[in-house]
OpenMM code with the backbone's topology and positions (N, CA, C; nanometers):
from openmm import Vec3, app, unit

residues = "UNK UNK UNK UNK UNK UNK UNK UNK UNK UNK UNK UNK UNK UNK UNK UNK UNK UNK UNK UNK UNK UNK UNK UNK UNK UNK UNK UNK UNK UNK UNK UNK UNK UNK UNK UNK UNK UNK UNK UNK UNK UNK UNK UNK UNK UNK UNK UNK UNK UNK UNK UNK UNK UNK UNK UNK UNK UNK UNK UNK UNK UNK UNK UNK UNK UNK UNK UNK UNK UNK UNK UNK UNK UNK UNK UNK UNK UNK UNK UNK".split()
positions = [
    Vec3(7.2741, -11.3046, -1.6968),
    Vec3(7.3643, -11.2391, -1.6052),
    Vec3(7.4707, -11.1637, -1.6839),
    Vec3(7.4794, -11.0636, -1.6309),
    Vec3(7.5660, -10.9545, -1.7217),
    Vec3(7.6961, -10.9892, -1.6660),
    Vec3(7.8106, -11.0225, -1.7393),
    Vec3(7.9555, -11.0320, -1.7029),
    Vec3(8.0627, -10.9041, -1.7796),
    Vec3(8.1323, -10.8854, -1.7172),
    Vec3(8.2075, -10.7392, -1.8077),
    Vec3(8.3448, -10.7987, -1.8606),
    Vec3(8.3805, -10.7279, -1.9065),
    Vec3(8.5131, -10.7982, -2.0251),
    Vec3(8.6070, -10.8861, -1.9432),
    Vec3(8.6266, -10.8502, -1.8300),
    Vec3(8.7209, -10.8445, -1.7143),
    Vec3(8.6817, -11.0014, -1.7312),
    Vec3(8.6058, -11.0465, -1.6504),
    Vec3(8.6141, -11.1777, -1.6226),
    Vec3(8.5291, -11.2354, -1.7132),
    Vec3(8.4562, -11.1957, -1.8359),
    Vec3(8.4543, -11.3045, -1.8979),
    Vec3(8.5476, -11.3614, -2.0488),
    Vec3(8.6505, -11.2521, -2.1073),
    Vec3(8.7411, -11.2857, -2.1565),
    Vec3(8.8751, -11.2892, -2.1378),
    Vec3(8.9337, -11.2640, -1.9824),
    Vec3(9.0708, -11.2707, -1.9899),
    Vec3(9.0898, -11.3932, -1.8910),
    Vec3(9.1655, -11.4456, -1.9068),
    Vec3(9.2316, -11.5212, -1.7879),
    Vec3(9.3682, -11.4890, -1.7007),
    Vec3(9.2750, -11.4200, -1.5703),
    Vec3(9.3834, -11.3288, -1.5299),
    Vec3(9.4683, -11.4120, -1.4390),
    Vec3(9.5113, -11.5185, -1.4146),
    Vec3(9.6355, -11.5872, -1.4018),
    Vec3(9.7475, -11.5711, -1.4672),
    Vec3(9.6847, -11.6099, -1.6012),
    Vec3(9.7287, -11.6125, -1.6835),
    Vec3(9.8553, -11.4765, -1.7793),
    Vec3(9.7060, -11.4147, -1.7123),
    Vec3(9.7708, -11.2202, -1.7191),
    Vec3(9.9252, -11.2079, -1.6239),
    Vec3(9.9141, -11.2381, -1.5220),
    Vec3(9.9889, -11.2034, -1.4095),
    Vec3(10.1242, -11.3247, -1.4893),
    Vec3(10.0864, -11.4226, -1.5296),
    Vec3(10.2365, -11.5010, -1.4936),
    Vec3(10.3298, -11.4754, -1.6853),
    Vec3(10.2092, -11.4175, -1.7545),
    Vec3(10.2686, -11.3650, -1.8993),
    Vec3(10.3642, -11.2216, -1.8924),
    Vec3(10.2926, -11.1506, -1.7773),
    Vec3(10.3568, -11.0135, -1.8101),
    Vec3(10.5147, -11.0025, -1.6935),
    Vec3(10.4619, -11.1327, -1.5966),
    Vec3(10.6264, -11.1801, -1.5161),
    Vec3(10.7142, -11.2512, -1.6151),
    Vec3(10.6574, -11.3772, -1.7155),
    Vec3(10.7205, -11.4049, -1.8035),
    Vec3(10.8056, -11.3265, -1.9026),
    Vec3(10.7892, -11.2248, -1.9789),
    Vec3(10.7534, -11.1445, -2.0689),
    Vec3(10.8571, -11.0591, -2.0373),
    Vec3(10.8631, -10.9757, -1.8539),
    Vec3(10.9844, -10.9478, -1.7862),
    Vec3(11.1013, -10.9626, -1.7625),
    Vec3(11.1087, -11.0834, -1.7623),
    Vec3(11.1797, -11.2105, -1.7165),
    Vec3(11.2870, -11.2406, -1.8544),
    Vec3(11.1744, -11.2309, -1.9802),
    Vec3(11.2775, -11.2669, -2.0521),
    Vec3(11.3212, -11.1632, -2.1192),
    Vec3(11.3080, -11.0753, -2.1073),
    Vec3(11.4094, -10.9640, -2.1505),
    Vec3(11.4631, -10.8995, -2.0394),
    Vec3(11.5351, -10.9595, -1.9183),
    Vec3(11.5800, -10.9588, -1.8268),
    Vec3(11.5884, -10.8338, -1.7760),
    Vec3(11.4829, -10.8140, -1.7316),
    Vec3(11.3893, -10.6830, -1.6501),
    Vec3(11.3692, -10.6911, -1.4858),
    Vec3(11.4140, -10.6069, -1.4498),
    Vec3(11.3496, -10.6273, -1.3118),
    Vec3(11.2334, -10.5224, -1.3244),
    Vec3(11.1005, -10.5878, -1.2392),
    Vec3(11.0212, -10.4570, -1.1710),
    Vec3(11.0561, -10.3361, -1.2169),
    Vec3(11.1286, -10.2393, -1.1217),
    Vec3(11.1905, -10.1317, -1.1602),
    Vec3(11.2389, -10.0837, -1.2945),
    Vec3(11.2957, -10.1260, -1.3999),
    Vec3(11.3198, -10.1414, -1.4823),
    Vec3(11.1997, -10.1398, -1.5955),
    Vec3(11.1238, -10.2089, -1.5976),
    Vec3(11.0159, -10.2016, -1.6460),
    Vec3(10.9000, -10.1013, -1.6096),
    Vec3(10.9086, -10.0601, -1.4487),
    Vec3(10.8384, -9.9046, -1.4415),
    Vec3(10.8912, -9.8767, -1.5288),
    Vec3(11.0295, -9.8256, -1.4902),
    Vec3(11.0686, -9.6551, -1.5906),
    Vec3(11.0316, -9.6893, -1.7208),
    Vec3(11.0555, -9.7909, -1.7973),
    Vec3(11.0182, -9.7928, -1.9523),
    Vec3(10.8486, -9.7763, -1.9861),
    Vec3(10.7655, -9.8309, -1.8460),
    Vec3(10.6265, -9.8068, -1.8971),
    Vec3(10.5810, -9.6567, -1.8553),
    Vec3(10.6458, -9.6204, -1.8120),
    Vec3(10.5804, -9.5031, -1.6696),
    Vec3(10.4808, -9.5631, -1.6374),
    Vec3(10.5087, -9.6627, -1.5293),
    Vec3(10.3933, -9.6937, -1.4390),
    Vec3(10.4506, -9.7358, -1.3534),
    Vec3(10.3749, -9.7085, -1.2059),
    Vec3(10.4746, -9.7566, -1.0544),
    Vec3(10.5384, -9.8889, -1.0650),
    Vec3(10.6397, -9.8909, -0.9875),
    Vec3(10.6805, -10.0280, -0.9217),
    Vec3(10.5777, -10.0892, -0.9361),
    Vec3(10.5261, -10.0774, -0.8365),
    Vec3(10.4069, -10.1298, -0.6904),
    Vec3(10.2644, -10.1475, -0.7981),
    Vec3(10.2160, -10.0940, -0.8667),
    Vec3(10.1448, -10.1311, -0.9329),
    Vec3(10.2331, -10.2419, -1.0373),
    Vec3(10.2814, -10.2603, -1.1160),
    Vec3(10.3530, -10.3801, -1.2026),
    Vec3(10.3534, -10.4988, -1.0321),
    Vec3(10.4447, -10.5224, -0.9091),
    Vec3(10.4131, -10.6147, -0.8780),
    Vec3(10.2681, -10.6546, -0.8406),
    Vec3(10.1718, -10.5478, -0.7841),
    Vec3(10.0628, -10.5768, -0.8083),
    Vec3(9.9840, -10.7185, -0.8841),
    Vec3(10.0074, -10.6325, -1.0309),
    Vec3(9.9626, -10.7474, -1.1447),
    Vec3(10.0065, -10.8633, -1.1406),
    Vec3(10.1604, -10.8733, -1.0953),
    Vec3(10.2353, -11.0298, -1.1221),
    Vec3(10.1523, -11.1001, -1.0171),
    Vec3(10.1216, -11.0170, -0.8834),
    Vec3(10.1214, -11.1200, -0.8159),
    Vec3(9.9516, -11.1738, -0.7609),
    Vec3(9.8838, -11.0665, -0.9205),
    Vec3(9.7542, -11.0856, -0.8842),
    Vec3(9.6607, -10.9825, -0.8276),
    Vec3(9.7346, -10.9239, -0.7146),
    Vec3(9.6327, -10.8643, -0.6083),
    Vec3(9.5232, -10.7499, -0.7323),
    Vec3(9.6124, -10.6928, -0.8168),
    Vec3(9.4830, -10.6372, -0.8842),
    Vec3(9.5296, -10.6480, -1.0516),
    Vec3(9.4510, -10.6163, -1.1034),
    Vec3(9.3780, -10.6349, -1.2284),
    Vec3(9.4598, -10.5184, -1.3548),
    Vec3(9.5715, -10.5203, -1.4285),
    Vec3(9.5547, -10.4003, -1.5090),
    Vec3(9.4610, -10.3224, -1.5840),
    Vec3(9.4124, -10.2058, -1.6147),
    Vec3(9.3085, -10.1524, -1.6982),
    Vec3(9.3393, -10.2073, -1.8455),
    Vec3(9.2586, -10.1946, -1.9376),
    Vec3(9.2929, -10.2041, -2.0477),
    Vec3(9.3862, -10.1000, -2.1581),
    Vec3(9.3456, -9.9755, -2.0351),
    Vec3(9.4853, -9.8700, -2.0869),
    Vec3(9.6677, -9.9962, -2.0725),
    Vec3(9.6494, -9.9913, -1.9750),
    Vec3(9.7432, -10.0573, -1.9192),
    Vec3(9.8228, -10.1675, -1.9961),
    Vec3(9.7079, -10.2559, -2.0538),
    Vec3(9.7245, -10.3933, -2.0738),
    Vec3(9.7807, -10.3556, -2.2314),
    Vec3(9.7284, -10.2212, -2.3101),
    Vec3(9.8159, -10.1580, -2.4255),
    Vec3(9.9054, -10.1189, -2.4261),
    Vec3(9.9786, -10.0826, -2.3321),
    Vec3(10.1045, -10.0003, -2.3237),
    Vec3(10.1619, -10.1470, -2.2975),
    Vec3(10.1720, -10.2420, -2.1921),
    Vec3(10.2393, -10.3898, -2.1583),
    Vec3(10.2613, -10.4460, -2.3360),
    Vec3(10.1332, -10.4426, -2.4189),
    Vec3(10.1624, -10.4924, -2.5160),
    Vec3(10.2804, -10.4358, -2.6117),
    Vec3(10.2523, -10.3341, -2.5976),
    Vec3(10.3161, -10.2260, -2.7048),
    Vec3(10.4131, -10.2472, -2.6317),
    Vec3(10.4515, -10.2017, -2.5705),
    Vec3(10.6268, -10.2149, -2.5013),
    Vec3(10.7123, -10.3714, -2.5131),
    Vec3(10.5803, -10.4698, -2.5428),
    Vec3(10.6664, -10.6185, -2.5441),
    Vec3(10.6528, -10.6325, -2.7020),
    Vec3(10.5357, -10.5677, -2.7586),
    Vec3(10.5341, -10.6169, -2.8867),
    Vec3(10.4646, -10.7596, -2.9125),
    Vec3(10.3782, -10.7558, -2.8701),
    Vec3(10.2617, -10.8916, -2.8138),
    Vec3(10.1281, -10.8546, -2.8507),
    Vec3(10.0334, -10.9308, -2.8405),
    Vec3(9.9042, -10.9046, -2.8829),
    Vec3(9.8662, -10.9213, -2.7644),
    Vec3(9.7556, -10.7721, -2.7395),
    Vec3(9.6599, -10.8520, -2.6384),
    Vec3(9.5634, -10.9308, -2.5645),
    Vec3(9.4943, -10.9954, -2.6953),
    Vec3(9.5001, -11.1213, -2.6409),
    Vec3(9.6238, -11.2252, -2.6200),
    Vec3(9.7031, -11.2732, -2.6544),
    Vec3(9.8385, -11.2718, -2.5982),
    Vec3(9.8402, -11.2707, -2.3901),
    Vec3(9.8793, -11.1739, -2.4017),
    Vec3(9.8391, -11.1091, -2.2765),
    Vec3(9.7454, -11.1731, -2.1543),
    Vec3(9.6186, -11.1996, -2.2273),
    Vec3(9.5118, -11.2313, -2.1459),
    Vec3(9.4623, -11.3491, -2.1636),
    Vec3(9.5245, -11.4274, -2.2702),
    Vec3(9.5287, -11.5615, -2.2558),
    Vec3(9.4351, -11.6218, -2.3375),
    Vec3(9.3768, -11.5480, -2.4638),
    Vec3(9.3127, -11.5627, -2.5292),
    Vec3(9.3791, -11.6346, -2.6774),
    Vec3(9.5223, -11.6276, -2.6872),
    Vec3(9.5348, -11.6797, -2.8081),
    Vec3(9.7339, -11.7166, -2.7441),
    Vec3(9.7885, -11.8306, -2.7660),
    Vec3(9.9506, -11.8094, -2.7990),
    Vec3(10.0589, -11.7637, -2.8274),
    Vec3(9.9477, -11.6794, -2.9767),
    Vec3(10.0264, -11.6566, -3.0730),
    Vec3(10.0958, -11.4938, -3.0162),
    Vec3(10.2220, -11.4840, -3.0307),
    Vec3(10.2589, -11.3020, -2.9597),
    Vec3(10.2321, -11.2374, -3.0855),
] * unit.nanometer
topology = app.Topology()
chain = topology.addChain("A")
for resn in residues:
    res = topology.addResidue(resn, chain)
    for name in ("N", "CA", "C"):
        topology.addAtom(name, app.Element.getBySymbol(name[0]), res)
């Protein structure tokens, strides 16, 4: 059975409560974190709260802007 990157290496819980974490501690709101990524509001709560999935474009720019690895990110390793 063919699985695609998506669900068989990230753990996207995991995704959603790192990149609220991650927010959180460099005391970010939502908004705030659009303007620095250029990416909507509404897409960032999106991710926190699950309903969808970032691309992997996406999940590079989150890194790069926190300075994290992405696995990091997706729950593949601790280490930032």
């Amino acid at each position: 059975m063919f699985m695609n990157w998506t669900t068989r290496y990230a753990n996207w819980s995991l995704v959603m409560n790192r990149l609220r974490e991650l927010r959180l501690e460099h005391k970010e709101r939502q908004i705030d974190l659009s303007v620095g990524v250029e990416i909507d509001t509404q897409d960032i709560s999106r991710y926190e709260r699950g309903v969808t999935l970032p691309s992997l474009k996406r999940l590079i720019i989150f890194a790069d802007y926190y300075n994290v690895s992405i696995d990091y990110l997706v729950g593949r390793s601790d280490e930032r």
